[in-house]
C-alpha positions in Angstrom: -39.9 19.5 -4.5 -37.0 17.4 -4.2 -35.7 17.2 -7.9 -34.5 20.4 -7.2 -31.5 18.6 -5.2 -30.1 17.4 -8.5 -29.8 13.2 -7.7 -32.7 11.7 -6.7 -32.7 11.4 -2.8 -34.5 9.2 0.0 -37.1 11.6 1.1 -37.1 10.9 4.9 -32.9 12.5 4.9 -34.3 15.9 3.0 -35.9 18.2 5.5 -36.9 21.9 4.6 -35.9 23.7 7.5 -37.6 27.3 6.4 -38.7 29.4 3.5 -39.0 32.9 3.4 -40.5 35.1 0.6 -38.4 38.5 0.2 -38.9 41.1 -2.4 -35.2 40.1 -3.5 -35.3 36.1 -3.0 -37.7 33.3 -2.4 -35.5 31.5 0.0 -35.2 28.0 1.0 -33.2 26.4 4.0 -32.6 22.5 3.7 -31.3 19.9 5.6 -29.9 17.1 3.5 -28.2 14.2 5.1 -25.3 15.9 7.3 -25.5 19.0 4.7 -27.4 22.0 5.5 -28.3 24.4 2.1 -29.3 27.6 1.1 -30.9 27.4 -2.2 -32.7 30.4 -4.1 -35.9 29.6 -6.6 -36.2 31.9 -9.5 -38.1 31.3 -13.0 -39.1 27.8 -11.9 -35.6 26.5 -10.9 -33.5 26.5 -7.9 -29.8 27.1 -7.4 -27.4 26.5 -5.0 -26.1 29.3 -2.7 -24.2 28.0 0.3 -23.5 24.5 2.2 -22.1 23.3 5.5 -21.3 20.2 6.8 -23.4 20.3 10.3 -20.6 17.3 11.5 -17.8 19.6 9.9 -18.8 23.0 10.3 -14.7 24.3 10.1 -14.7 22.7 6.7 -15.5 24.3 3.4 -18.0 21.8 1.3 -18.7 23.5 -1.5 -15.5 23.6 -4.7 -16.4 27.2 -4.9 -15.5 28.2 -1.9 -11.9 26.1 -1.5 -11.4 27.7 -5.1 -11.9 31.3 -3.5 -9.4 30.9 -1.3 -7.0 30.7 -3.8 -6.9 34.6 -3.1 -4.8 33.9 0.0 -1.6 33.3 -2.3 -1.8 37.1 -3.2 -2.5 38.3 0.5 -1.6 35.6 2.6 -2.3 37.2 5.8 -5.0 39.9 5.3 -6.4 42.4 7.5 -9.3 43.8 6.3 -12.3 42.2 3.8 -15.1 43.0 2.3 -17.7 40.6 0.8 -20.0 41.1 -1.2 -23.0 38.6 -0.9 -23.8 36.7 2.4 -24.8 33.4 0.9 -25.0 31.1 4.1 -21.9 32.7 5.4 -19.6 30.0 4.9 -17.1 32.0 3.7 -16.7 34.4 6.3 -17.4 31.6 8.8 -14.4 29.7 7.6 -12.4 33.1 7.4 -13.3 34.3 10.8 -12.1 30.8 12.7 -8.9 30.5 11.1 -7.5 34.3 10.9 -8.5 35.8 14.3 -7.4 38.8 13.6 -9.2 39.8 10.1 -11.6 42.2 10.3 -14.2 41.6 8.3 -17.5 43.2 6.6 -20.5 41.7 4.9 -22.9 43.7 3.4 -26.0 41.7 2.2 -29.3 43.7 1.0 -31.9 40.7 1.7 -32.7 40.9 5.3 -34.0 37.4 5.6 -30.9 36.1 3.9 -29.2 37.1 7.0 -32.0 35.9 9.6 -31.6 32.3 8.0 -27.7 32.7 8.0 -27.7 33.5 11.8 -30.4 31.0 13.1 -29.7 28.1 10.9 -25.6 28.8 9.6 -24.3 29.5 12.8 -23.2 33.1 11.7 -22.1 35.0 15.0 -21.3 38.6 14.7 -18.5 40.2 16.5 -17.2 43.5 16.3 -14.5 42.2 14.2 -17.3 40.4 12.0 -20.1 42.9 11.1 -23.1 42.4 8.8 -24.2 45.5 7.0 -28.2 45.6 5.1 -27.4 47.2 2.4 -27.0 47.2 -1.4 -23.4 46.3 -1.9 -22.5 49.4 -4.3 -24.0 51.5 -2.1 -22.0 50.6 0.6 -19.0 50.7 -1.4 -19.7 53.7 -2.6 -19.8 55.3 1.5 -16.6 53.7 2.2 -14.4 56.0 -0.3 -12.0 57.9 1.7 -12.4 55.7 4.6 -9.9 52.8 5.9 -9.0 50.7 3.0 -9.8 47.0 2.7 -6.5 44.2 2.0 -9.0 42.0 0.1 -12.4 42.0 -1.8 -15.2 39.0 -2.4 -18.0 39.4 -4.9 -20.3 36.4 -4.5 -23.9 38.6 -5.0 -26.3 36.1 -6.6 -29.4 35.9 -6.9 -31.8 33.2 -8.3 -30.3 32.7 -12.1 -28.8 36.1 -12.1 -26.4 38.6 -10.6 -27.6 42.3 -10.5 -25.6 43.9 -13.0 -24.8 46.8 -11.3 -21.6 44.9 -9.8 -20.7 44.0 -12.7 -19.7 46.7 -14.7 -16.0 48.8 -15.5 -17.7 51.5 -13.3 -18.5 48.6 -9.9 -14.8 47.8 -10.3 -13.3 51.4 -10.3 -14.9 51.7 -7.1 -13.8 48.8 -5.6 -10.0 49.8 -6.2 -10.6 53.0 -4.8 -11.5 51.0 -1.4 -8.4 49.3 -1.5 -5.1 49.2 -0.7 -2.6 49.4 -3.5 -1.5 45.8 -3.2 -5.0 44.7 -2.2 -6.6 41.9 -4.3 -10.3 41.4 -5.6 -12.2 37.5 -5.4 -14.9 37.1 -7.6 -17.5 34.3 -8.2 -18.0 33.6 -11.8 -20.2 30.2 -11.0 -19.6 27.3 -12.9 -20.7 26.0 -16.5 -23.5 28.3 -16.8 -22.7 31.2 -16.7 -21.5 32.4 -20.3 -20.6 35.7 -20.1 -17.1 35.2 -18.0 -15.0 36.0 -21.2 -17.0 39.6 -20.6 -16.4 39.7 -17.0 -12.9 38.9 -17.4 -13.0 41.3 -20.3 -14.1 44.3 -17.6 -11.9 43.3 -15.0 -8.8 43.7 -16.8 -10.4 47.3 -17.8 -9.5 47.7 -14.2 -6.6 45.7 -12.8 -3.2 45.0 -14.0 -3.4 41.3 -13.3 -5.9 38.3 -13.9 -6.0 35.3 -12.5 -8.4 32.6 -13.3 -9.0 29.5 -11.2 -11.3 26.4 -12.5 -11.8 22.8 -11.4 -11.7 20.2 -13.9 -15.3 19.5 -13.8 -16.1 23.2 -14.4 -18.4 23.3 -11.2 -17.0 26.5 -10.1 -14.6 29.6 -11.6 -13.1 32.0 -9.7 -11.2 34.9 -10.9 -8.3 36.7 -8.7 -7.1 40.5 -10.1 -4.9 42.4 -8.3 -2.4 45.1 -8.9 1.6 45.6 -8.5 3.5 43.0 -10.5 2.5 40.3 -12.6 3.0 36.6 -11.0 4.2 33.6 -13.2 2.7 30.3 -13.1 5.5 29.0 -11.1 5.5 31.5 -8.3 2.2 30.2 -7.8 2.8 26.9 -7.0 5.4 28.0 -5.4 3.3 30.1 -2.8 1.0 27.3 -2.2 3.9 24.7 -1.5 4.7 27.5 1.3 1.2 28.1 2.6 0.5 27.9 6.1 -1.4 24.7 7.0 -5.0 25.0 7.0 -7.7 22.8 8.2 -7.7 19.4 6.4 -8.9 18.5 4.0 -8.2 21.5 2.4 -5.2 21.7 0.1 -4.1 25.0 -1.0 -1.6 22.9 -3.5 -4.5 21.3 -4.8 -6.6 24.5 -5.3 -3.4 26.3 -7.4 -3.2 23.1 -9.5 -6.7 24.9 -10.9 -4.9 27.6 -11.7 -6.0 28.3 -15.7 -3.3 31.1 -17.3 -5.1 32.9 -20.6 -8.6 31.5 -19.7 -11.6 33.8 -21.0 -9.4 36.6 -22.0 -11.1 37.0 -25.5 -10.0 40.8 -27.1 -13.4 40.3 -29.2 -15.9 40.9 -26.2 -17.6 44.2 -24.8 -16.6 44.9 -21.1 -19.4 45.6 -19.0 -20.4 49.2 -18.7 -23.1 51.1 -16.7 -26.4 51.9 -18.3 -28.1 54.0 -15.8 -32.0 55.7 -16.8 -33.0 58.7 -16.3 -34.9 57.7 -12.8 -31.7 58.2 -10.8 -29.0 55.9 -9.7 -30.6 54.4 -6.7 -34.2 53.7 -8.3 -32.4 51.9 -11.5 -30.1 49.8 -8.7 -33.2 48.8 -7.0 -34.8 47.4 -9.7 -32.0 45.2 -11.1 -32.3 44.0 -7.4 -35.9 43.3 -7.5 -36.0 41.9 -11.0 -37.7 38.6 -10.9 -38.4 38.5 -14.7 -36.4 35.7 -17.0 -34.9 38.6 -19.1 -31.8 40.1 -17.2 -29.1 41.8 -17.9 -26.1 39.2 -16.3 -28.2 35.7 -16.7 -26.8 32.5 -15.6 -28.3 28.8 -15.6 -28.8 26.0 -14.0 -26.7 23.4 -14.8 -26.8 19.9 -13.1 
């Protein structure tokens, strides 16, 4: 039960807090020293969705999600986001606290995914902070024509996949169509392995102007960054972040552009990501790729320690 954690831990500081079996996720709530976890099990193995530092709750623990903020160079004081993905709401958490006035909307299709985040990851809805059960393409797909979003998060996983129906040329078309000109787009590529980034990276740029690829040195966690208007140099990047307002420490916005990787996965040789739809209609083939619990899929990643 505990390998799962990667080191080997003394048992008595591991506590599972709740499990919950969903027709999308097999869900698992730990407490690990001062660390709480979300963790997803799929084909045997378990990965890593969210953390939070009970002691620290203001802080971000996990390099993924400092790295994502790495978006706040290209809007550095947004009004309106969309995320894609709950996770253990640390994100959003973090967001909500230190921009009071963002509005912001999650839309999460696993109902218990947002149960657990509520009772156990102290997410507090508002009416500035709404939570929305739903497929995210589907929701996207509603909010064409309506008010435009400043800035876009893709962090949909589930246990050793992504549903690859956000994934594809199409996904992204319809996420520029929900925002503003200007407006900039966040996505989670997870860390070492995942091997198909030189395709994602491929398909975003199918879409947007402007790629921007942040890694840590370790390789824990890639994000990539695409927005539109005009390109920005490596220097006006480091730049911004020498200029950013101050956050909560120990977070470093110069220390998260220093991950800044120009050219990374941009590979002319790869396919972009297209969709493949059946003949059983849009929603019944999105509902599947949801549901799939099979090792074969369609945007696999593994688990690497």
């Amino acid at each position: 039960m505990f390998q799962f954690l990667g080191k080997k831990q003394v048992e008595p500081e591991i506590k599972v807090l709740a499990r919950e079996r969903t027709p999308y996720n097999d869900i698992y709530v730990i407490q690990n020293g001062e660390n709480r976890e979300l963790w997803f099990k799929g084909n045997g193995e378990y990965y890593l969705q969210s953390r939070v530092n009970v002691e620290k709750q203001k802080q971000l623990a996990l390099v993924y999600s400092n790295m994502m903020m790495a978006s706040l160079l290209f809007c550095p004081n947004p009004c309106r986001l969309l995320m894609v993905g709950l996770g253990g709401a640390a994100v959003t958490n973090f967001l909500s606290e230190w921009f009071p006035n963002l509005h912001i909307d999650v839309v999460e299709i696993d109902k218990k995914v947002i149960e657990v985040s509520k009772k156990y990851f102290y997410l507090r809805e508002s009416s500035r902070y709404r939570i929305f059960q739903e497929d995210g393409r589907v929701f996207v797909q509603k909010r064409k024509g309506r008010e435009l979003y400043d800035w876009v998060i893709l962090d949909a996983f589930k246990s050793g996949s992504i549903p690859y129906h956000l994934k594809t040329h199409q996904f992204y078309k319809e996420i520029r169509e929900i925002l503003n000109p200007d407006g900039i787009v966040g996505s989670n590529l997870y860390g070492q392995g995942n091997t198909l980034k030189p395709r994602d990276t491929k398909t975003f740029m199918s879409v947007f102007p402007n790629i921007y690829c942040f890694e840590d040195a370790e390789r824990v966690a890639t994000v990539l960054i695409a927005n539109g208007g005009s390109r920005w140099s490596e220097e006006k990047i480091h730049e911004k972040a020498d200029m950013f307002k101050k956050m909560p420490e120990p977070f470093s916005m110069k220390e998260v552009a220093k991950n800044y990787r120009p050219g990374k996965f941009i590979e002319e040789s790869v396919a972009r990501f297209d969709d493949h739809f059946s003949g059983r209609g849009f929603l019944h083939d999105i509902e599947s790729e949801n549901r799939q619990s099979v090792k074969p899929r369609r945007y696999p990643i593994k688990n690497v320690q």
